[in-house]
C-alpha positions in Angstrom: -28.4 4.0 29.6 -30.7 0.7 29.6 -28.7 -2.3 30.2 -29.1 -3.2 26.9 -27.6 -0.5 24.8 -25.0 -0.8 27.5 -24.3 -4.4 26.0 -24.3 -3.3 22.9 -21.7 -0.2 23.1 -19.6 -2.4 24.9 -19.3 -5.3 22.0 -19.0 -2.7 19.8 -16.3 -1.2 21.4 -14.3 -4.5 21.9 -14.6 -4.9 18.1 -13.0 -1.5 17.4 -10.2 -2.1 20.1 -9.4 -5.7 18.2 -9.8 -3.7 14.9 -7.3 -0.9 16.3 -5.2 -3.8 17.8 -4.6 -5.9 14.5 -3.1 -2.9 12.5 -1.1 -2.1 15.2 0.0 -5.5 15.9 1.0 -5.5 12.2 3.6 -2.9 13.2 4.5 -4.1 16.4 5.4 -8.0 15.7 6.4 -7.4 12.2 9.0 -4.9 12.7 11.6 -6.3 15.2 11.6 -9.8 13.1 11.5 -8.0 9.7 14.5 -6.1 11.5 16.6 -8.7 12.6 16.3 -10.5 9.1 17.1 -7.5 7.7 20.7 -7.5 9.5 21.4 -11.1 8.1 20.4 -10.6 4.9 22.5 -7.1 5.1 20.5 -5.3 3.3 21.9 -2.9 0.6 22.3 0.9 1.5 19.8 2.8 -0.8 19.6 6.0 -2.8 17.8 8.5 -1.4 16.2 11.7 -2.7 13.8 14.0 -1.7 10.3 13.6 -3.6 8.6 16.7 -1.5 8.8 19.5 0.9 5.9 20.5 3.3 5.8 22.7 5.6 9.4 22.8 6.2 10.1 19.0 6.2 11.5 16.9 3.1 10.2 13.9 2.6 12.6 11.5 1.2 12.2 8.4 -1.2 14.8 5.3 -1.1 15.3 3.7 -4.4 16.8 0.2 -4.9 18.7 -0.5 -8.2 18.7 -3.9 -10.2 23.1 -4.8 -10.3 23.1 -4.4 -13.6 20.5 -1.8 -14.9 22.3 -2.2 -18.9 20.8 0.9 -19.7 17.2 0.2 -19.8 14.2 1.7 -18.4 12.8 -0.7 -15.7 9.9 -0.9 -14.7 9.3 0.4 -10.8 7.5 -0.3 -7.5 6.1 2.2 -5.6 6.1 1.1 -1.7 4.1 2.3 0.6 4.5 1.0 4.6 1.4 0.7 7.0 0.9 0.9 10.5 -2.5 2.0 10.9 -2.3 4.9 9.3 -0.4 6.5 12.2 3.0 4.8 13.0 5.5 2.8 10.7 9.1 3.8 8.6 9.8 3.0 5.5 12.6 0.6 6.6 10.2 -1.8 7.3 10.2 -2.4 3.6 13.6 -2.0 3.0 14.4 -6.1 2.5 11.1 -6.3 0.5 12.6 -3.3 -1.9 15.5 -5.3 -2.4 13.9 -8.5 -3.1 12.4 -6.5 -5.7 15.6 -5.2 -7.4 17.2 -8.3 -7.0 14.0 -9.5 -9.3 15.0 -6.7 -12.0 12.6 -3.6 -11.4 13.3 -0.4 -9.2 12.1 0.0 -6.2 11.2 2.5 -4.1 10.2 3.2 -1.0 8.2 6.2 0.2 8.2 8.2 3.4 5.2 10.1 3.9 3.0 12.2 6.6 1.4 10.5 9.5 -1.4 10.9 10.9 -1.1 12.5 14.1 -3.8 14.9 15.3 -2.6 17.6 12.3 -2.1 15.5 9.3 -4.4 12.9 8.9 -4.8 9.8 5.8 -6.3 13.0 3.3 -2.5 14.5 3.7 -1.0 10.6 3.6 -2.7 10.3 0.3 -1.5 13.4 -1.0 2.1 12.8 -0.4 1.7 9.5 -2.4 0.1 11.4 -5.2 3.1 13.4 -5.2 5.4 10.6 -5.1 4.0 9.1 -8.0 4.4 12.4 -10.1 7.6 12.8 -8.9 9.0 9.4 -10.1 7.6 10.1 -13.8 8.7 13.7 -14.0 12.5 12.1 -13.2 12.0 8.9 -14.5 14.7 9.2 -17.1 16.8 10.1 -14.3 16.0 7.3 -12.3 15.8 4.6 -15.0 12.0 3.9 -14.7 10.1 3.0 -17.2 7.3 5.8 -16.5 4.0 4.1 -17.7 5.3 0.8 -15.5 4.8 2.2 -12.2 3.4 -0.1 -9.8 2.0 1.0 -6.1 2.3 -1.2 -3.3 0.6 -1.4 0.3 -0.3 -3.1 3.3 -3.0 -3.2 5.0 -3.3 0.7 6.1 -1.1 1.9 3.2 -3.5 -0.5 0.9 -6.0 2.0 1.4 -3.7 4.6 -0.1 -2.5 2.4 -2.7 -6.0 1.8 -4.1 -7.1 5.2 -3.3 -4.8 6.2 -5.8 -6.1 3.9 -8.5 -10.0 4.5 -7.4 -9.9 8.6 -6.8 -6.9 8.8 -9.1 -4.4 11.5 -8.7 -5.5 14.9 -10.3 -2.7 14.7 -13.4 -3.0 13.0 -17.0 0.4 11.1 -16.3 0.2 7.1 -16.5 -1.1 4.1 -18.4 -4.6 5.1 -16.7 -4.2 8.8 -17.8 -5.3 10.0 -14.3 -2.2 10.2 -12.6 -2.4 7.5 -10.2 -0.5 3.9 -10.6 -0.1 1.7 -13.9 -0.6 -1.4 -11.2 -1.6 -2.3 -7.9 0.0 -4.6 -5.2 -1.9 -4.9 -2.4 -1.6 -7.6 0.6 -4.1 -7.2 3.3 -5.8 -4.2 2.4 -8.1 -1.8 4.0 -10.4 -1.5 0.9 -14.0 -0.6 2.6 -12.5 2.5 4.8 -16.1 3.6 5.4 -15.9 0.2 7.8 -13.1 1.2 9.4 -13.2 2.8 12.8 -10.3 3.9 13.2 -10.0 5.4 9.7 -13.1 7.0 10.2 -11.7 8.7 13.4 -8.5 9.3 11.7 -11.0 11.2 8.9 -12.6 13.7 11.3 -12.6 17.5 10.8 -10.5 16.4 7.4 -12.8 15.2 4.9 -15.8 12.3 4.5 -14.1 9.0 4.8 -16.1 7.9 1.8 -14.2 10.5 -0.3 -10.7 8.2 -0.1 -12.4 4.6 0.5 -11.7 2.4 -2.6 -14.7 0.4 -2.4 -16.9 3.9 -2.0 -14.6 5.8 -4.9 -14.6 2.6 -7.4 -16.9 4.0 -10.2 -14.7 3.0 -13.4 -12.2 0.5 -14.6 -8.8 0.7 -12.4 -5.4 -0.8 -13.5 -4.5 -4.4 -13.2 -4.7 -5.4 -9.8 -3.2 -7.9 -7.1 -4.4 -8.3 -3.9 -2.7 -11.1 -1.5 -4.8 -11.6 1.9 -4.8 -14.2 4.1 -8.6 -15.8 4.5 -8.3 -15.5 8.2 -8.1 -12.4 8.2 -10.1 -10.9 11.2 -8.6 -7.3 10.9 -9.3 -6.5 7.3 -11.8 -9.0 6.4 -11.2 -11.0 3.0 -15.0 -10.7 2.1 -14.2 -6.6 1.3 -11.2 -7.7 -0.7 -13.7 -10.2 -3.1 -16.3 -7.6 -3.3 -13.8 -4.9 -4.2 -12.5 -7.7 -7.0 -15.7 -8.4 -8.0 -16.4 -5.2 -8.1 -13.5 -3.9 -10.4 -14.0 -7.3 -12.8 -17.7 -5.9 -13.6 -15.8 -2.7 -14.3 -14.0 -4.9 -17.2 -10.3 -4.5 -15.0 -8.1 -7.3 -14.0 -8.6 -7.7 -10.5 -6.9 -11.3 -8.9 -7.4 -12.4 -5.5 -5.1 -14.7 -3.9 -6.0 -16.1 -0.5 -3.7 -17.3 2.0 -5.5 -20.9 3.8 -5.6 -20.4 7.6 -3.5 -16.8 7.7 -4.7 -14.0 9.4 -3.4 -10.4 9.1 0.0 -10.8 10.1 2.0 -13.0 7.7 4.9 -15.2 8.8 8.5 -15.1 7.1 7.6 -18.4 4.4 4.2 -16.4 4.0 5.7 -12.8 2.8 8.4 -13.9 1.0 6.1 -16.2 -0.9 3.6 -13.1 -1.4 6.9 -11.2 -2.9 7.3 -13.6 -5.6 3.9 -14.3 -6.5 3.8 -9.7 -6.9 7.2 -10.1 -9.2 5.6 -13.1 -11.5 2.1 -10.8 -11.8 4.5 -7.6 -12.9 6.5 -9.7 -15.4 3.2 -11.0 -16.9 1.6 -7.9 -17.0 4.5 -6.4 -18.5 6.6 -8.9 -20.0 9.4 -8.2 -18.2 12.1 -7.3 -16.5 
């Protein structure tokens, strides 16, 4: 190899490590603290149910109630947790999910496949699919509201999120009538997955990363969006967020992007629980209430 395509797989590799690097990192750093705050805030045990069953495994769901639910449908968040497609629990959400029903809507938090060499972000997607058809089949049950269905990711679970809205579901349930969510929350997302190396690896033997990428699948109007990033942001550029935006406001949707001066990818503790609120006020708007 000339010296200078040498030089130039080498850069290219350091940028996929650091790409690699800040999803994981997202995991890694976020977790213990998120843990530990978790303990003081002593965090409510949740309901848990199981939303699917593949190949032998249930997957469960853990739902977080409002105090007083006064016998009204509310309306509910769907949350899905990242880690680079490949590593994460849903705990990591848990204090977020409370936040949440502390605000007056039900959330709940969704475990899901993997990817791990078998399962890759095609059988990820498909388990939130199911998740969401799950939640409106029982709604009654559950006391959602089932049109008021919000999804909500980071970073790699933003992909799935949006995926949802973009590629929609396969089912005539929701406000959109496709199946997917009534709303999107998405902080630090992974909308461009065609740009993402390690999605793309993640894709192989599976299907065309193009076929789940927001950006890529974004062909019609999508429900009212929110997407919270941090302008620093070196792992998921903010640029792909604004042309996704942009992108979805030609469509004639809502699409609002909020940027986070000097913040990179992994947000402090003033930083999410700010990002928590600012989600809540844009669900009330939308839906004048709870």
């Amino acid at each position: 190899m000339a010296e200078g395509e040498s030089s130039v797989t080498l850069r290219r590799s350091r940028r996929y490590c650091a790409a690699v690097l800040g999803l994981l990192v997202g995991i890694t750093l976020v977790t213990p603290l998120q843990a530990a705050e978790d303990t003081a805030n002593q965090i409510a045990a949740p309901s848990t149910f199981v939303y699917r069953n593949v190949d032998g495994r249930d997957l469960r769901a853990f739902k977080f109630s409002p105090s007083d639910l006064s016998g009204t449908a509310r309306p509910g968040i769907l949350m899905v947790q990242g880690g680079a497609w490949s590593r994460g629990s849903p705990e990591q959400l848990f204090r977020a999910a409370q936040f949440f029903s502390e605000k007056g809507f039900i959330s709940v938090v969704l475990e899901y496949r993997l990817a791990d060499g078998t399962n890759s972000p095609v059988e990820s997607f498909s388990d939130v699919c199911h998740a969401l058809a799950f939640v409106r089949k029982d709604a009654e049950r559950l006391g959602l509201a089932s049109s008021r269905i919000a999804l909500w990711g980071i970073s790699s679970s933003g992909q799935l999120a949006a995926a949802a809205a973009t590629t929609a579901c396969g089912a005539a349930q929701g406000s959109a009538g496709n199946g997917g969510p009534d709303a999107l929350l998405l902080v630090s997302p992974v909308v461009d997955a065609v740009s993402d190396g390690l999605f793309r690896d993640l894709m192989k033997g599976h299907a065309k990363p193009s076929s789940l990428s927001p950006t890529h699948t974004l062909m019609r109007g999508i429900v009212p969006t929110l997407i919270i990033q941090g302008d620093a942001d070196r792992t998921t550029p903010i640029e792909r967020s604004k042309a996704f935006c942009a992108r979805a406001q030609e469509l004639g949707s809502r699409c609002e992007l909020v940027a986070l001066e000097g913040k990179g990818h992994v947000l402090d503790r003033e930083a999410r629980d700010g990002l928590l609120d600012r989600q809540a006020t844009f669900l009330r708007e939308l839906w004048q209430g709870p």
